[in-house]
TORPA-4810 file (N, C-alpha, C, O; in nm, 3 decimals):
<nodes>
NODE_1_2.079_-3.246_-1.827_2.001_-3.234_-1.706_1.878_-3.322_-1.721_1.840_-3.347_-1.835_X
NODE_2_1.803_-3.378_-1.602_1.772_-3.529_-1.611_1.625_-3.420_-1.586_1.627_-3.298_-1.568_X
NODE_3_1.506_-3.509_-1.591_1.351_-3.440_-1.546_1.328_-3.427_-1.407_1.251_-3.343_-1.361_X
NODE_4_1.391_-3.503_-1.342_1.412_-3.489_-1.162_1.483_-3.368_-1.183_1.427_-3.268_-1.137_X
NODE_5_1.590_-3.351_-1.240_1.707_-3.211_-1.199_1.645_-3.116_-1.206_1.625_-3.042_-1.110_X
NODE_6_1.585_-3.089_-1.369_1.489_-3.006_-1.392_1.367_-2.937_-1.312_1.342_-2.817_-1.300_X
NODE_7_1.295_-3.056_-1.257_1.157_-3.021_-1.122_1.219_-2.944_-1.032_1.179_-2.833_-0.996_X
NODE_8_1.328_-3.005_-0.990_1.387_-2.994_-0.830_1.467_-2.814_-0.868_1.483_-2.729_-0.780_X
NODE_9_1.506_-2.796_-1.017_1.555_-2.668_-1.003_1.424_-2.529_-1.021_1.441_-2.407_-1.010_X
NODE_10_1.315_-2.594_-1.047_1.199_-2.547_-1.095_1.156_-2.537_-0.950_1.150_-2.423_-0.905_X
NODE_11_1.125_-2.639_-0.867_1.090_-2.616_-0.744_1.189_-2.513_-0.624_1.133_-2.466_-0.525_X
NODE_12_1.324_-2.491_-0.649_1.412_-2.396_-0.578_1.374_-2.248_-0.620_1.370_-2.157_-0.537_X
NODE_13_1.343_-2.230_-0.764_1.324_-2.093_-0.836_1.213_-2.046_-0.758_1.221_-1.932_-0.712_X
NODE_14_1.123_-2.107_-0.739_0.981_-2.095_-0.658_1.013_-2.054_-0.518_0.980_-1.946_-0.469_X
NODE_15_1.074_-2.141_-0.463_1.102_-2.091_-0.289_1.187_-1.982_-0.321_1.147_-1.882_-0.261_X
NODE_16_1.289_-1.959_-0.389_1.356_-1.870_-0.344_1.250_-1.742_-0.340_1.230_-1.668_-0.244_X
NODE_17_1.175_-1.735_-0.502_1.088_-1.615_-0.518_0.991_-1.627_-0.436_0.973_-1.510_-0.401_X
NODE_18_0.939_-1.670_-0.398_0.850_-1.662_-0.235_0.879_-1.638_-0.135_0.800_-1.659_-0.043_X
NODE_19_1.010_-1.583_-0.113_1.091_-1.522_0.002_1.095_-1.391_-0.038_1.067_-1.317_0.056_X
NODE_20_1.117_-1.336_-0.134_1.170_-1.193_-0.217_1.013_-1.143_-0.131_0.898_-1.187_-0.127_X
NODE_21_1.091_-1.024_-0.068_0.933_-0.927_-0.032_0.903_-0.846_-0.165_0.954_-0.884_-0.270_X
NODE_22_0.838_-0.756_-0.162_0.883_-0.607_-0.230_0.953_-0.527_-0.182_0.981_-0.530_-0.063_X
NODE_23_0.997_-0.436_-0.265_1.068_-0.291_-0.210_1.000_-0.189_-0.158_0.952_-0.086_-0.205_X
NODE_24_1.004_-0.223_-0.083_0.897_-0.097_-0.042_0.939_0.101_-0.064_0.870_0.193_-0.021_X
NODE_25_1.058_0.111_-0.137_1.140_0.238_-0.176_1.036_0.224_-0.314_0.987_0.329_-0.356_X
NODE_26_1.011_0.126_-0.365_0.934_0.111_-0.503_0.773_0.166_-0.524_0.711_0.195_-0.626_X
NODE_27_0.743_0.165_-0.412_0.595_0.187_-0.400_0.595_0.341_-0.335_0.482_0.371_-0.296_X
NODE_28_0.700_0.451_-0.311_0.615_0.563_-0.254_0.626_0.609_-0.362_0.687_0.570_-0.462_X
NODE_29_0.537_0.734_-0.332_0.489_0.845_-0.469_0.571_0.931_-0.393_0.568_0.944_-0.271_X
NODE_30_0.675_1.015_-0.504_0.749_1.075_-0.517_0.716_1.201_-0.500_0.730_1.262_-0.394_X
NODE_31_0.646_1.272_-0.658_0.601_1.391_-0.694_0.478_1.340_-0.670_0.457_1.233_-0.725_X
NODE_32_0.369_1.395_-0.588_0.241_1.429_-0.593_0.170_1.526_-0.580_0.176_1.587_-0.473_X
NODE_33_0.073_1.578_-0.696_0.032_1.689_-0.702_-0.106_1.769_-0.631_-0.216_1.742_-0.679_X
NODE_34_-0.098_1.856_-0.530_-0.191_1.835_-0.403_-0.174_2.049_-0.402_-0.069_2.111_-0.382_X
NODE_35_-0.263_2.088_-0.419_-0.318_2.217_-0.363_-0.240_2.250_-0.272_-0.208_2.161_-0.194_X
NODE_36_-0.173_2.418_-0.249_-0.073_2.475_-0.212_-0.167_2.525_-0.051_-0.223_2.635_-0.055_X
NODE_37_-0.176_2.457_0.056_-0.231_2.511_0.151_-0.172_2.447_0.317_-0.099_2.348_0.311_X
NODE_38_-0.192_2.484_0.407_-0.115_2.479_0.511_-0.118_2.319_0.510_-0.205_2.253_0.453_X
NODE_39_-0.006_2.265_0.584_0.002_2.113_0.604_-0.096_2.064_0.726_-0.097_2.124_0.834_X
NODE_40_-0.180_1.948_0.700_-0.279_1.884_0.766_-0.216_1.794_0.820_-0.150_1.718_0.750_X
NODE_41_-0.223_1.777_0.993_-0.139_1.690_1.066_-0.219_1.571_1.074_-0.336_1.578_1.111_X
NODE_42_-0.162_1.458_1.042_-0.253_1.326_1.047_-0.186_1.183_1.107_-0.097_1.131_1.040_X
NODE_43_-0.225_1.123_1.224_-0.180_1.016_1.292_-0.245_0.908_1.205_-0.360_0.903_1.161_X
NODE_44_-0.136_0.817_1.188_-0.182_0.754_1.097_-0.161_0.596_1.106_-0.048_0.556_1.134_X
NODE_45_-0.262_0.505_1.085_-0.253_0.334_1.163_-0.253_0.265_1.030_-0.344_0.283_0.949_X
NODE_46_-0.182_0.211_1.015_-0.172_0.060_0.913_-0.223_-0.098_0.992_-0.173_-0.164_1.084_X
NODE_47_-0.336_-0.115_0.912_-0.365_-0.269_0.995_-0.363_-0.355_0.884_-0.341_-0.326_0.766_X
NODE_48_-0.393_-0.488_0.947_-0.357_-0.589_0.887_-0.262_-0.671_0.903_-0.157_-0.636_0.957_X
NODE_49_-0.285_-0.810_0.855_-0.157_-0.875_0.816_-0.079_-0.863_0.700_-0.125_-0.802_0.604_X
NODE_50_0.041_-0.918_0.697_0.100_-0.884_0.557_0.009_-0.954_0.484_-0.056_-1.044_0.539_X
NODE_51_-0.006_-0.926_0.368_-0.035_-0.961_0.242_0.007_-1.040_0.154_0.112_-0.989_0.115_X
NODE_52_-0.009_-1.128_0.102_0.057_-1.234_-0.002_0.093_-1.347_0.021_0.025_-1.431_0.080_X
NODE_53_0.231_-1.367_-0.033_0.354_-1.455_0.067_0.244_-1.581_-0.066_0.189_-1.552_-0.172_X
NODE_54_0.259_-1.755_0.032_0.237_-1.839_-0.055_0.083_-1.829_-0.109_0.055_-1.899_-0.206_X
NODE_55_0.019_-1.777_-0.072_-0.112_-1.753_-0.095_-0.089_-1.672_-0.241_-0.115_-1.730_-0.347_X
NODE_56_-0.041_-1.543_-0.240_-0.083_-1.478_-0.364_0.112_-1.546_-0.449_0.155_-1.485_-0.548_X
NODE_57_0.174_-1.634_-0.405_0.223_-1.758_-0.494_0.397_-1.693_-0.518_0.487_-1.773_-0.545_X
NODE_58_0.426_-1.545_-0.504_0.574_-1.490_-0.508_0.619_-1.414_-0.464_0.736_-1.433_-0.433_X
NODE_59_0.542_-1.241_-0.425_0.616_-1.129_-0.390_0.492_-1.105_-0.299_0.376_-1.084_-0.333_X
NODE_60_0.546_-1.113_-0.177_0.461_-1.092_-0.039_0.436_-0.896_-0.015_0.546_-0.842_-0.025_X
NODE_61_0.380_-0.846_-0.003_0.351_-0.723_0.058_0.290_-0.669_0.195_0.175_-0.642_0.231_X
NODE_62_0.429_-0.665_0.262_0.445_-0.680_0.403_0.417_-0.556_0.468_0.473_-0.452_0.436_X
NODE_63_0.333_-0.564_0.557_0.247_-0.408_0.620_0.319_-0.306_0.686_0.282_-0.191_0.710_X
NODE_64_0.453_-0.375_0.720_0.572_-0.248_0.758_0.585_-0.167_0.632_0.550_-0.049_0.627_X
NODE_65_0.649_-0.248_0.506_0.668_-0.172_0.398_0.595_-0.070_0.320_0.643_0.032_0.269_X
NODE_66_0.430_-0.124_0.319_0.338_-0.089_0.283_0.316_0.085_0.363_0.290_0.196_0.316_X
NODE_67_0.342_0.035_0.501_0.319_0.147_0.579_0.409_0.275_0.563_0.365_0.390_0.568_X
NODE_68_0.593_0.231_0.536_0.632_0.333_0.553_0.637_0.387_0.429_0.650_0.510_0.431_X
NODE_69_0.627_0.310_0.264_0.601_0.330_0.180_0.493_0.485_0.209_0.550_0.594_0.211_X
NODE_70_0.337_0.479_0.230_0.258_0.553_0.288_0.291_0.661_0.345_0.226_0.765_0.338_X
NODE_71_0.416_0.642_0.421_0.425_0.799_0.544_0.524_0.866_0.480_0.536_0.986_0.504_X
NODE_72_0.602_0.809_0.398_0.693_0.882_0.333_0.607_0.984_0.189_0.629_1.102_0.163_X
NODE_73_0.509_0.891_0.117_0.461_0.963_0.059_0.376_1.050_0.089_0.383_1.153_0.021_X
NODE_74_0.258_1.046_0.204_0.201_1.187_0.237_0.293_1.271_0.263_0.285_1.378_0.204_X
NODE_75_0.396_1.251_0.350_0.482_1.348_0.371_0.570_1.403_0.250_0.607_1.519_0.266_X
NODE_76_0.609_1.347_0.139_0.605_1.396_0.014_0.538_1.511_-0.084_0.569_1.589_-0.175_X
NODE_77_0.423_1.469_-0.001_0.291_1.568_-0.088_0.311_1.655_-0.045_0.225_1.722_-0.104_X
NODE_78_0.371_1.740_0.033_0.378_1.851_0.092_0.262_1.883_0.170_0.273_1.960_0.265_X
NODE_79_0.168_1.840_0.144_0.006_1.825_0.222_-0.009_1.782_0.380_-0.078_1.843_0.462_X
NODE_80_0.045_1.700_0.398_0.020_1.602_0.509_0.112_1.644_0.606_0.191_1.704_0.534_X
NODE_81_0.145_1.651_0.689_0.275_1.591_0.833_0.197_1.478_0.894_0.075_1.465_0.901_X
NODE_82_0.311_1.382_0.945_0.216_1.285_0.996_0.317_1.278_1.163_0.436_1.284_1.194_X
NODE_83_0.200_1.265_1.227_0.243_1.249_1.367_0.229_1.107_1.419_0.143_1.024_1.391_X
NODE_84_0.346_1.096_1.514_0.347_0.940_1.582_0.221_0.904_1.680_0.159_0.994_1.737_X
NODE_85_0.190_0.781_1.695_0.002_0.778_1.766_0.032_0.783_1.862_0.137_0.735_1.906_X
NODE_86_-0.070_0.854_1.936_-0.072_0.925_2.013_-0.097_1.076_2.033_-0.175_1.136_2.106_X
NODE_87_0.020_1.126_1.918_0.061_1.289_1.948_-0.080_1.354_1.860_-0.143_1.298_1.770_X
NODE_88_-0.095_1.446_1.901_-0.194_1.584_1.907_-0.186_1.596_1.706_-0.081_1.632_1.652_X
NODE_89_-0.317_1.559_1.620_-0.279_1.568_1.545_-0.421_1.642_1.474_-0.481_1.711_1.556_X
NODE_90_-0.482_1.639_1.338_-0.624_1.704_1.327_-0.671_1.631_1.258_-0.746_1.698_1.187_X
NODE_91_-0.677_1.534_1.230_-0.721_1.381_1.204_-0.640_1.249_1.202_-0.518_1.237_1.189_X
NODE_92_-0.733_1.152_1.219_-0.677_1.038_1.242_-0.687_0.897_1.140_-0.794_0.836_1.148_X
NODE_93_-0.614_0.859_1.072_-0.615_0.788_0.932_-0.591_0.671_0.946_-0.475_0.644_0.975_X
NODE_94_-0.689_0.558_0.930_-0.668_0.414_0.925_-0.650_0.356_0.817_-0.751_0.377_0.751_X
NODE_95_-0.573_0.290_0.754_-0.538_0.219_0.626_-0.540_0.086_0.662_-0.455_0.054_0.746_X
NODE_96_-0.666_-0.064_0.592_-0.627_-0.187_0.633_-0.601_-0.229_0.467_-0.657_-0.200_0.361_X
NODE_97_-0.479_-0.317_0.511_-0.425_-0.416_0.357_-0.540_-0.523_0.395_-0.542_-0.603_0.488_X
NODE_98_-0.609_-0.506_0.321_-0.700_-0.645_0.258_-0.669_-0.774_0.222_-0.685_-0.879_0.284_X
NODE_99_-0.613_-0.746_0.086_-0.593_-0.887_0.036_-0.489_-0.861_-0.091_-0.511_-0.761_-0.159_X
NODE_100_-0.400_-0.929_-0.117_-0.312_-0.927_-0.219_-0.340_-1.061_-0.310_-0.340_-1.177_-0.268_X
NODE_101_-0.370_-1.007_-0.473_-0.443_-1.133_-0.549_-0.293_-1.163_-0.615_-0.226_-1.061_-0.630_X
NODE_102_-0.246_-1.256_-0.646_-0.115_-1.250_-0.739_-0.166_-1.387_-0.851_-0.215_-1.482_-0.791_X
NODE_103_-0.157_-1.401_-0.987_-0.147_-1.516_-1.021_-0.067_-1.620_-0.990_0.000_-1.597_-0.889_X
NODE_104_-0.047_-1.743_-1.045_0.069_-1.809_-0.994_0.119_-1.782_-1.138_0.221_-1.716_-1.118_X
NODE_105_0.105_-1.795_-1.267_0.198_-1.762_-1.388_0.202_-1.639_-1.406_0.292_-1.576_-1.351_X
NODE_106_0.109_-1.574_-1.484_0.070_-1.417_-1.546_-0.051_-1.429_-1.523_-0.127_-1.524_-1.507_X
NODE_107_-0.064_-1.275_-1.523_-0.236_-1.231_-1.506_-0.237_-1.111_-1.447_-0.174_-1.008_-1.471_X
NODE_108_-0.348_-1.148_-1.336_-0.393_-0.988_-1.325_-0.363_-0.995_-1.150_-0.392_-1.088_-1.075_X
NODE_109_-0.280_-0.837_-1.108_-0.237_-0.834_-0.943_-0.347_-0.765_-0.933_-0.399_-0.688_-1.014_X
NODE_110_-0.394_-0.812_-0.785_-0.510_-0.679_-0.748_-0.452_-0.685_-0.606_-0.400_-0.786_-0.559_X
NODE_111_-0.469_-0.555_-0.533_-0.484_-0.535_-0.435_-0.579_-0.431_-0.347_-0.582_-0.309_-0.354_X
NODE_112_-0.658_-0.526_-0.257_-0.765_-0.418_-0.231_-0.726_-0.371_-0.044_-0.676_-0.448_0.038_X
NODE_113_-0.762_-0.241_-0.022_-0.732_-0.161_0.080_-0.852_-0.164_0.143_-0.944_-0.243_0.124_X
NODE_114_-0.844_-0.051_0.240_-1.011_0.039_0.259_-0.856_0.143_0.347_-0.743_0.124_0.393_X
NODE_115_-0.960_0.258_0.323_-0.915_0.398_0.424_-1.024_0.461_0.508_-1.137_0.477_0.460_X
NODE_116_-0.993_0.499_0.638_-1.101_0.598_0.692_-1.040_0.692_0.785_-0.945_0.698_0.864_X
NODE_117_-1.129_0.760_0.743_-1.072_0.893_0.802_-1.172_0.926_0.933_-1.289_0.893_0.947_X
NODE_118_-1.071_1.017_1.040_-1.187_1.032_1.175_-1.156_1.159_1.226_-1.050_1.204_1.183_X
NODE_119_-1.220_1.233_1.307_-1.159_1.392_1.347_-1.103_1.303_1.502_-1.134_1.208_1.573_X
NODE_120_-0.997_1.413_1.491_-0.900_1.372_1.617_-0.950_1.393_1.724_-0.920_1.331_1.826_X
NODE_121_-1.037_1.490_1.717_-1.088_1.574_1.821_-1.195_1.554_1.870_-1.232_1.626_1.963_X
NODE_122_-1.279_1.448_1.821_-1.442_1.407_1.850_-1.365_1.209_1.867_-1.410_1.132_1.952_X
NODE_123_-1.280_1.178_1.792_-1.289_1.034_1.705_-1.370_1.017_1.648_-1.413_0.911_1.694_X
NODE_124_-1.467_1.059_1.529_-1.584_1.056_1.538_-1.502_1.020_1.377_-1.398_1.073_1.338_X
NODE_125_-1.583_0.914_1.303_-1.553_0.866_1.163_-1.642_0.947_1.075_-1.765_0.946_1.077_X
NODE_126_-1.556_1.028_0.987_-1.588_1.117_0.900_-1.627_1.015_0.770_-1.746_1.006_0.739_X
NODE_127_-1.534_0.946_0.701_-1.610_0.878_0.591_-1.518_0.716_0.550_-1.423_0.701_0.627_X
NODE_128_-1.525_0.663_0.501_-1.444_0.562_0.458_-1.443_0.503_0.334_-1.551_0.463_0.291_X
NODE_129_-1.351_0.491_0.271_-1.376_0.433_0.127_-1.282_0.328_0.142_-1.189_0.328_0.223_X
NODE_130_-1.320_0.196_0.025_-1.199_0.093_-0.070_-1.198_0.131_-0.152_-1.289_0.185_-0.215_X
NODE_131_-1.031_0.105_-0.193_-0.996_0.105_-0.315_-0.910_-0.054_-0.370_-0.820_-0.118_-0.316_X
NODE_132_-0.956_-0.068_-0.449_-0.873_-0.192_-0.542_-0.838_-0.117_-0.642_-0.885_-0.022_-0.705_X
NODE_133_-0.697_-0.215_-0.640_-0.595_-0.166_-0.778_-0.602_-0.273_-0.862_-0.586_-0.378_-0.800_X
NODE_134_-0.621_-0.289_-0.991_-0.485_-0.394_-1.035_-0.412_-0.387_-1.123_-0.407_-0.273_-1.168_X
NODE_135_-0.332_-0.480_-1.187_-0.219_-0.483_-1.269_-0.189_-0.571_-1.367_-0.146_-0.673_-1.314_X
NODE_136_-0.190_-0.583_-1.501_-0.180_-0.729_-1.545_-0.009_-0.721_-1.519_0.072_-0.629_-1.522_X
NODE_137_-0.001_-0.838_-1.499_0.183_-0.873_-1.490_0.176_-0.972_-1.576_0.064_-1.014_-1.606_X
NODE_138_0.285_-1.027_-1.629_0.376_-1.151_-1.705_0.444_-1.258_-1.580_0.485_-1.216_-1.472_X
NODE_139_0.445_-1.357_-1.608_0.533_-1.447_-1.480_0.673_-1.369_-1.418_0.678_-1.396_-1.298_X
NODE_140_0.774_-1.294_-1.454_0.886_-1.259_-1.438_0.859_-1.091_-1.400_0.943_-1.013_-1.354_X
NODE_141_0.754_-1.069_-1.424_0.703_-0.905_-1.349_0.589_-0.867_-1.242_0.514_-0.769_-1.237_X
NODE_142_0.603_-0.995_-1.148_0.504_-1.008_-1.044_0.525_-0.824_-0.974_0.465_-0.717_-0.980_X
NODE_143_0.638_-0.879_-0.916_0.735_-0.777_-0.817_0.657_-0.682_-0.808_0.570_-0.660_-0.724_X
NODE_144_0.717_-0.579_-0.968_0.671_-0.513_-1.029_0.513_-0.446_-1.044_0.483_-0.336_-0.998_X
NODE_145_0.433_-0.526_-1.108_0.300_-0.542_-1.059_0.262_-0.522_-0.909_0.150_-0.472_-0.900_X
NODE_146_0.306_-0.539_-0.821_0.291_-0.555_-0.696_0.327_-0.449_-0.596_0.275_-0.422_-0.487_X
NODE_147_0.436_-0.391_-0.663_0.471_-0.183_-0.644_0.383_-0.154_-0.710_0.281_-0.141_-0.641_X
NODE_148_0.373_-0.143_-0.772_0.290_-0.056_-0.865_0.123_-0.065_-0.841_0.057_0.039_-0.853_X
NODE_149_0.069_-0.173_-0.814_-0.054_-0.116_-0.708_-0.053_-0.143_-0.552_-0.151_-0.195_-0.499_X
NODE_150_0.049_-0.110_-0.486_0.072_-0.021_-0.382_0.079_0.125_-0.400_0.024_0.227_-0.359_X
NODE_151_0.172_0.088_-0.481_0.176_0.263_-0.517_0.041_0.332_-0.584_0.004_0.439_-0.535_X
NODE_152_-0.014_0.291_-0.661_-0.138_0.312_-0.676_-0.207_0.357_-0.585_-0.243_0.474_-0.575_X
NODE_153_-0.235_0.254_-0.500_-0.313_0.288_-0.395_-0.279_0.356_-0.337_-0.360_0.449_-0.334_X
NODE_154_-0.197_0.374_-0.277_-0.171_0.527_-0.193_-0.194_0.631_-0.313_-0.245_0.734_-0.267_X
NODE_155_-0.176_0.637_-0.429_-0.216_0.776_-0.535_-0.346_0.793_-0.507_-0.396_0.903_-0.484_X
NODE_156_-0.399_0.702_-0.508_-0.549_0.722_-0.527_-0.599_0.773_-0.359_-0.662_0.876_-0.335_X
NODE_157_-0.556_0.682_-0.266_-0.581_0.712_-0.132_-0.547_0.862_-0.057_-0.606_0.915_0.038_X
NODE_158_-0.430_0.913_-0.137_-0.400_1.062_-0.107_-0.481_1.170_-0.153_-0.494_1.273_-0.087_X
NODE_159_-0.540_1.151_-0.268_-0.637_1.221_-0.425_-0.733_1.215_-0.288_-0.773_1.319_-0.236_X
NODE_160_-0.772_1.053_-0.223_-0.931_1.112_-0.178_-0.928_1.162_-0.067_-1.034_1.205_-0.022_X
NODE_161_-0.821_1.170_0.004_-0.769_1.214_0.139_-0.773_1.352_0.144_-0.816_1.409_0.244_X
NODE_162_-0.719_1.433_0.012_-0.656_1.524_-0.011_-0.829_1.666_0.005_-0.846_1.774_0.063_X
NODE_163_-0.937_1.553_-0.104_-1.087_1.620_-0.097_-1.138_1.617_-0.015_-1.231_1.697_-0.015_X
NODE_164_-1.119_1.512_0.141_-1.172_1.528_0.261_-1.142_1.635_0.326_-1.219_1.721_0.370_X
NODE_165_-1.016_1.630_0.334_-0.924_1.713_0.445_-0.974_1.899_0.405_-0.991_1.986_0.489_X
NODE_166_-0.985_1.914_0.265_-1.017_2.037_0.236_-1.152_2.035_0.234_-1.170_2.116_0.143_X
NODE_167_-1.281_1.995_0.276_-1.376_2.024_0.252_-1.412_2.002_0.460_-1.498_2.072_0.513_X
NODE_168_-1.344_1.918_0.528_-1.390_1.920_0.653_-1.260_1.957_0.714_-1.213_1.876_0.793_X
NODE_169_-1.194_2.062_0.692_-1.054_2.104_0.779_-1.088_2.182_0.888_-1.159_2.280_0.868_X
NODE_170_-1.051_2.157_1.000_-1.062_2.218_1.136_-1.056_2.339_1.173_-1.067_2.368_1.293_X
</nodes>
């Protein structure tokens, strides 16, 4: 194989992996551990654009995924029900994807969020926090890295969700 063959198969490995999204089945939290008390109904908005793609250089994190990743896991926690927007709920939860950092070889994934929370019933913004994750990855464990602080972030985003909701519950 000639140094042209070589580039040109080096340059295909690249596009193809810059198409690969994540899994978004990879990023919900499964078991999460959340205080045994009635379920808190929460309408819930994902903003943003997707995340990544050629900018963070291989595994894009796309705000559908991100999102249902999210509704599957509050609803996991046994904590949460989440209602479609619109419907009658007792708070209202905004999640924006920020920014997705990826190296282009190895290094470090970060991904930073923000969450805020609002009473349904006033709209009135109760509090808001960011969270950044990150991850060191290897070149061949972007993906990887890249679930894994999604998933993060929603751990952490549920943990602080979890101390709102019980200290200002309706």
């Amino acid at each position: 194989m000639g140094l042209s063959e070589l580039a040109l198969s080096c340059l295909l490995l690249q596009l193809v992996a810059c198409a690969t999204p994540t899994r978004s089945d990879q990023m919900v939290v499964v078991h999460h551990s959340v205080t045994a008390k009635d379920a808190v109904s929460l309408a819930v908005t994902v903003y943003g654009d997707d995340v990544g793609g050629f900018a963070s250089h291989y595994y894009p994190l796309p705000r559908a995924d991100f999102e249902k990743a999210l509704l599957e896991s509050l609803s996991n926690s046994g904590r949460f029900e989440t209602v479609p927007r619109g419907g009658e709920s007792d708070f209202k939860l905004s999640v924006g994807l920020i920014q997705l950092i990826q190296p282009q070889w190895s290094g470090t994934v970060t991904l930073e969020t923000t969450w805020a929370i609002s009473s349904a019933g006033t709209d009135t913004e109760i509090t808001r926090r960011s969270v950044r994750v990150e991850k060191p990855a290897s070149f061949s464990k972007k993906r990887e890295a890249t679930e894994f602080v999604a998933q993060a972030s929603i751990v952490e985003g549920i943990d602080w969700l979890v101390g709102i909701v019980d200290t200002d519950s309706p």
